[in-house]
N, C-alpha and C positions, 0 to 999 in steps of 0.2 A: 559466770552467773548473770553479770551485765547483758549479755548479747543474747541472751533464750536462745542458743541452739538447742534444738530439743532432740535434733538425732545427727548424725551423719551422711550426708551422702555417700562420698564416695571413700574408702578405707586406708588409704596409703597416703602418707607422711603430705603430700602439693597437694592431693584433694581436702584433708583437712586444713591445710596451711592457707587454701583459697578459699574457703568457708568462714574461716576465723577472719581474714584481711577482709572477707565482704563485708561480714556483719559489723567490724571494727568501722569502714568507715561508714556505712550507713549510717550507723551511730554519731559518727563527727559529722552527715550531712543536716542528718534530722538537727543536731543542738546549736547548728549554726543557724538552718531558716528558723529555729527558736531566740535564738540572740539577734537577730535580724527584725522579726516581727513585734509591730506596736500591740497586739494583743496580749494576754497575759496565759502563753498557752503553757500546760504542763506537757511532759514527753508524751508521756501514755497517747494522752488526747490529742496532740499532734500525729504519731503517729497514726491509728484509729482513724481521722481524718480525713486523712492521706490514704490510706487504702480505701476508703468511701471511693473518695474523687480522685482517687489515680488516669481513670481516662475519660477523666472532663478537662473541655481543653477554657481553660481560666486562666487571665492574669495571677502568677502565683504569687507574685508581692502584695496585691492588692488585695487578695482573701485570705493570706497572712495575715493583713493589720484587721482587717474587717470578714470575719469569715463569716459571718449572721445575715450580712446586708443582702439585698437583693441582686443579682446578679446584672446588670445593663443586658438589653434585648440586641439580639445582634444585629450588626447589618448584612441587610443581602444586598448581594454584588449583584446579583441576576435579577431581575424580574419575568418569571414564567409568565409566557401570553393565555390565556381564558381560551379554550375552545367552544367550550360551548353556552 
């Protein structure tokens, strides 16, 4: 009930065996970056999150403790030259 599987992929004894082991540790990844971060996050809302910002590329220790702030402007390594 912990892990919302809500259906099965694949039918035979390894494809659910490999279903269950994902979601299992998903579940110990997500409650560690929650024991890790200074914010006071709940599961729900970490995960939620995290599927927002799955591919924004962020320090994820540092919007762990601070996920509100403003994000630093990046640096460019290039400078494009102005044609016209």
């Amino acid at each position: 009930q912990l892990l919302h599987i809500k259906s099965f992929i694949g039918t035979s004894e390894n494809a659910v065996m490999i279903q269950i082991w994902t979601a299992l540790i998903t579940i110990l990844v997500l409650k560690y970056l929650k024991a890790l971060a200074q914010y006071g996050w709940r599961l729900s809302n970490l995960v939620a999150f995290i599927r927002l910002n799955m591919f924004v590329k962020i320090h994820l220790q540092k919007w762990l403790d601070k996920p509100f702030d403003e994000p630093p402007e990046p640096v460019q390594k290039y400078i494009q030259g102005v044609l016209f």
